[in-house]
N, C-alpha and C positions, 0 to 999 in steps of 0.2 A: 756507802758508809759501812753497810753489812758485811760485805767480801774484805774491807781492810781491818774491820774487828777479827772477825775470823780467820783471819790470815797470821795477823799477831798471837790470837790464842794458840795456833800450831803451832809457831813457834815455841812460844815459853815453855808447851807442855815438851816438844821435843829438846829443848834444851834440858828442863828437869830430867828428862829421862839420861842423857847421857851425862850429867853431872851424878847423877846415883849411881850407874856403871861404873865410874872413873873412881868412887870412892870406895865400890865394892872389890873393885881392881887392887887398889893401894890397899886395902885392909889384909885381904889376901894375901897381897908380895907379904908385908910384912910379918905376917903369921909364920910365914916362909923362913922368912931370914930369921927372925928369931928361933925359931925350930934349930934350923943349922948351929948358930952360934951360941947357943943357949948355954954352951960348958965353959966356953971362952969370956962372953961376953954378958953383960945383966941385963934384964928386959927394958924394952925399949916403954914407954909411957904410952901407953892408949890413948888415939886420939876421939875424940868425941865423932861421930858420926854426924854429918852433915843433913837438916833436913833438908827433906825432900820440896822442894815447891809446891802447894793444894792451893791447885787453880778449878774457879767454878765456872762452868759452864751453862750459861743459862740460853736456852734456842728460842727466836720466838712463836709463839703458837699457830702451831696451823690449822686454817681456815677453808673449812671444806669447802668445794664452789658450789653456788646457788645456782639448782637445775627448778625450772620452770614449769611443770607439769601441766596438762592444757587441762580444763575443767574435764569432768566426767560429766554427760549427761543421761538422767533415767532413761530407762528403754520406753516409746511408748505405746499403752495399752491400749487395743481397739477391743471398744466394748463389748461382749458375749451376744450372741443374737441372741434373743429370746426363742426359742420353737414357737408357732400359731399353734393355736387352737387346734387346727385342722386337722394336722398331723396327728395329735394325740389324744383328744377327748371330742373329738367332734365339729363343724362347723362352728364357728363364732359368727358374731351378729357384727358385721363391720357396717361405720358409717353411711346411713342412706345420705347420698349427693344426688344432682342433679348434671348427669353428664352432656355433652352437646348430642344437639338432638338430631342429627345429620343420621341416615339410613345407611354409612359402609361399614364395614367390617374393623373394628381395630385393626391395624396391622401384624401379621403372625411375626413371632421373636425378636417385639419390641415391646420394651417396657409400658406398663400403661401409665397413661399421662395423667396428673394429680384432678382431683375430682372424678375420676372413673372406679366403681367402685368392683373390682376385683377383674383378672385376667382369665381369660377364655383359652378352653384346652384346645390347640390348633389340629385341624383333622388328618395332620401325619401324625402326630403323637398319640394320638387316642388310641390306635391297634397295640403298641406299644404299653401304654397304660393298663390299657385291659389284659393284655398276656402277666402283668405281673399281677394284679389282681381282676380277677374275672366282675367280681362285683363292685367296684370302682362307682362312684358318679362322677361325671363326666359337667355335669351341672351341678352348680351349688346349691345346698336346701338348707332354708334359713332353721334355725332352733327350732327343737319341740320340749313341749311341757312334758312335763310325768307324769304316767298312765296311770293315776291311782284312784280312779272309776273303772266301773267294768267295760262301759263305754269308749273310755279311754284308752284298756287296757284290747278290744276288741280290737280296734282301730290299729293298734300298735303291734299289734298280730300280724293284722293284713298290710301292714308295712313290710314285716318281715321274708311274712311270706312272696311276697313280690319282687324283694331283693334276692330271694333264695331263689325264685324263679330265675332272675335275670341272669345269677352267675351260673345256671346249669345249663340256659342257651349257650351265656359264651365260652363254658368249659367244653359242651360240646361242639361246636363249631372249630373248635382249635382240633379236636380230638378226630373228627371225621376229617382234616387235612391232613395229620400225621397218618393217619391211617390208608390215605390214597400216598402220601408218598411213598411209604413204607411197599402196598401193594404196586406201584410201579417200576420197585425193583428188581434185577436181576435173577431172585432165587424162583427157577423153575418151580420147585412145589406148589410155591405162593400161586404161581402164575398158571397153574394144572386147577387148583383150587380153585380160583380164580373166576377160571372161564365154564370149570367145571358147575360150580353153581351161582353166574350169569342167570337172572331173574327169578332165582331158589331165594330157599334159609341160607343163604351164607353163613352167618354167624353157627348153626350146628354145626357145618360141615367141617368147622374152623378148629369150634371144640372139640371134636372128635379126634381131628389130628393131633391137639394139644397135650393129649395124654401122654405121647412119647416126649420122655425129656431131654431127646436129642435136638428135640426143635424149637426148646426154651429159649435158647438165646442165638434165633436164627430171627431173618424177617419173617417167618412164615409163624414164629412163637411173639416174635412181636404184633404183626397182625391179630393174632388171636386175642393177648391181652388188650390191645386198643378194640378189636371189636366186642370185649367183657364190660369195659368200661363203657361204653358207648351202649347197650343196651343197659345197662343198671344207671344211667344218667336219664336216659330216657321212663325206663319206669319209677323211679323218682318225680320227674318233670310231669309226669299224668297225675300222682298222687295230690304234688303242691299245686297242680292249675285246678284241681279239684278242691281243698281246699280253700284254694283263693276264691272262686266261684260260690263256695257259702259264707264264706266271709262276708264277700260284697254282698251278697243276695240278706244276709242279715242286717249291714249296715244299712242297705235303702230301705228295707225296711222299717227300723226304727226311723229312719228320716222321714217318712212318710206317715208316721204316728205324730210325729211329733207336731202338734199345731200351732203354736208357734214359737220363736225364741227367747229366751227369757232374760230379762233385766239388762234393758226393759223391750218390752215385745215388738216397738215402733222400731226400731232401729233393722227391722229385713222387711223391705221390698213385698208388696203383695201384691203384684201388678199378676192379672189374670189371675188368681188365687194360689199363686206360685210363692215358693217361699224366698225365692231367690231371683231379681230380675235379669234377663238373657243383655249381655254386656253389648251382643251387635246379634243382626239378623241374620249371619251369614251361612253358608252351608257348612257342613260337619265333615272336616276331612281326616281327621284321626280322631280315637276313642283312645281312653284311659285304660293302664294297663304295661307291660310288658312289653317292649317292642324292637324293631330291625329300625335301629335309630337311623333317619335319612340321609341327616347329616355326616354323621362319624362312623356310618355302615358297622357298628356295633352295638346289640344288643341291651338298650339299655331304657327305664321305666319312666314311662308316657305320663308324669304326676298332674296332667290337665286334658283336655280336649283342645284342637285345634280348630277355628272358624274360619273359613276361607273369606277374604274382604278384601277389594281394592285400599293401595297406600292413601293412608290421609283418611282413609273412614273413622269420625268419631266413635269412640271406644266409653261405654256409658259406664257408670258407679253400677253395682248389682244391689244396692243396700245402702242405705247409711253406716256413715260408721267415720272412723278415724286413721285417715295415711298413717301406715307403720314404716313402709320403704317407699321413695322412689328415685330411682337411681339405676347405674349397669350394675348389672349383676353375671357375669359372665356368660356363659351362652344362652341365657333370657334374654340377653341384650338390655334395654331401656323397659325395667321393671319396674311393676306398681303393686305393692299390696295393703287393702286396705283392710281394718279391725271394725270385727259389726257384732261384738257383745262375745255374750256365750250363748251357743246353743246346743242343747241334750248334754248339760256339763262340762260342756269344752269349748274353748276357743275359736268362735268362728270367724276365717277370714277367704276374703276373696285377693287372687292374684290375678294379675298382667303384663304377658310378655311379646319381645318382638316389638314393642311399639316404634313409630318412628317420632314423636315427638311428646314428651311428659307435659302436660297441663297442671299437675299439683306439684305438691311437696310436704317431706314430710312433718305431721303434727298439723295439718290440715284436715280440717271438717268437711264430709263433702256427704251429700243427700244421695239419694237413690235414682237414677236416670243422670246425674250432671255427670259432661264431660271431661274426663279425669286426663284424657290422649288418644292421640292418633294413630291408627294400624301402622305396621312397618313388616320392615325381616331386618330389622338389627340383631346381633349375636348371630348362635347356630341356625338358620335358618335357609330355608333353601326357596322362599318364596313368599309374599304380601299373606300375613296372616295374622292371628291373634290367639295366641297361645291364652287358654285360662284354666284358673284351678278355683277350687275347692278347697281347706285346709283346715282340720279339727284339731285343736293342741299344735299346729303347727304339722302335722303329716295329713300327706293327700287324701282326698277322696274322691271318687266317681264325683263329678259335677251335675253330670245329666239328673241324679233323683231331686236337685236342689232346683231344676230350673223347671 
């Protein structure tokens, strides 16, 4: 119906158009002829001008086509992790559970399974660990209070100092291997030096040559500076074991004044007129202190005494007092630490590691002698023992002056 309307409208409008030509045409001739004859003859009468045809043209509207666009949808956002604690202000107090109580090893670079309460650094990574920070723990240590006794702040001293120890074993140990590489190489000097002072001072002979600055950045100027470093690590390390040595020697002391713990005084163990009851009978195979860790053969700080005991040996309370953890605790393995008041102003608790099976839990009451667990070598451990500490404010102390 559209194409025979429009078909007709071309029409009409071409026919107007050649009906206005054909009249433009005749108006024209005749202008003509009159021109010509105009002396002869008299003007012809104007004829009126024909309209034109005004035809309207109406189209109908167009309709843009409907294009369908698919939904958009938001992008979606995965939540920010939070940072731990750990990372940035220190150990956090994570949930005490109680994990299965089996004596193996979690398995290295697998996730730990829900109820285990933190992952253990596996003993390929530890060298690694330690090369980026010499002073690293390698085992978690739960919170400590603020030192604002002098007691407190003594204590927090001989923390320091202990860690300060730790990292100048393992900066040196890294130091004395570079140093044998170094001397192993190629540069005859090194190697004249060398053999030249074979059971001398090496390190003078070393310096002496270091004066010339052509051997600054030879092996033989590198050798010298790793053997500078290497004695001013070491005379350091005699100053802070000297320190640490009156440190402790003042803490047991005051431990030893002290008679007994206050509020209230029942709550420590006076078995044999001790202040602290011995958790098993076993023999004594490491001392508290600084040490060539067994496990991770890297230099890191002994916060307890270890008892040697066959697996499954009952593991006693040292005191009354109140379960704060017990649960895995990364290379403690299956830990126990119990809360026994305050004593000399701080915080007295006794710890338990390595076990192989937990008997409490925590926010349990438990007396002085009852069975809290079983010996083991769960976590870092390289044999049936019972790891125990000592803790004032939450930082270690020698165990021995308490038992």
């Amino acid at each position: 119906m559209s194409e025979r309307w429009w078909r007709r409208a071309t029409l009409a409008t071409v026919a107007g158009a050649t009906l206005t030509a054909t009249s433009f045409c005749l108006n024209a001739g005749a202008a003509t002829a009159g021109a010509q004859s105009s002396s002869a003859q008299a003007p012809l009468p104007t004829l009126p001008a024909l309209p034109s045809p005004s035809l309207t043209v109406s189209l109908p509207p167009a309709k843009p086509p409907k294009v369908t666009l698919p939904p958009i949808k938001p992008p979606t956002l995965k939540p920010t992790p939070v940072p731990s604690a750990t990372a940035s202000a220190g150990p956090a107090t994570p949930p005490a559970t109680v994990p299965p109580t089996s004596g193996k090893l979690p398995p290295v670079g697998v996730s730990t399974p829900p109820g285990i309460d933190g992952p253990m650094v596996s003993p390929g990574s530890a060298p690694a660990l330690i090369a980026g920070d010499p002073g690293a723990d390698l085992y978690p240590q739960p919170p400590v209070d603020a030192a604002v006794t002098p007691q407190a702040r003594q204590v927090a001293a001989l923390s320091d100092v202990q860690h300060r120890i730790q990292y100048l074993e393992n900066i040196l140990v890294r130091t004395r291997d570079d140093l044998t590489r170094v001397q192993r190489g190629p540069d005859p000097v090194l190697q004249l030096l060398t053999s030249l002072t074979a059971g001398g001072d090496a390190d003078a002979s070393l310096f002496a040559v270091a004066d010339f600055s052509e051997v600054v950045d030879t092996p033989t100027g590198r050798a010298v500076a790793l053997s500078g470093a290497i004695t001013s690590g070491q005379t350091e390390l005699v100053l802070r074991r000297t320190e640490e040595a009156r440190l402790r020697q003042e803490i047991s002391r005051r431990v030893r004044s002290v008679a007994a713990v206050a509020a209230p005084a029942r709550t420590v163990a006076t078995v044999g007129g001790s202040r602290l009851g011995r958790p098993l009978s076993g023999r004594l195979t490491s001392k508290f202190g600084t040490r060539l860790d067994p496990y991770y053969h890297v230099w890191q700080l002994h916060p307890g005494v270890d008892l040697a005991a066959p697996i499954g040996t009952p593991i006693l309370a040292a005191a009354d007092g109140r379960v704060s953890r017990a649960g895995w605790y990364g290379g403690y393995g299956n830990y126990t630490c119990i809360d026994h008041g305050r004593a000399d102003g701080q915080r007295l608790s006794t710890c338990y590691g390595h076990q192989s099976k937990l008997m409490v839990s925590p926010g349990q009451r438990v007396h002085a002698g009852q069975v809290i667990g079983l010996v083991g070598s769960t976590g870092a451990s390289t044999g049936p023992h019972l790891h125990f500490e000592v803790r004032l404010g939450g930082r270690p102390v020698d165990p021995l002056p308490w038992l």
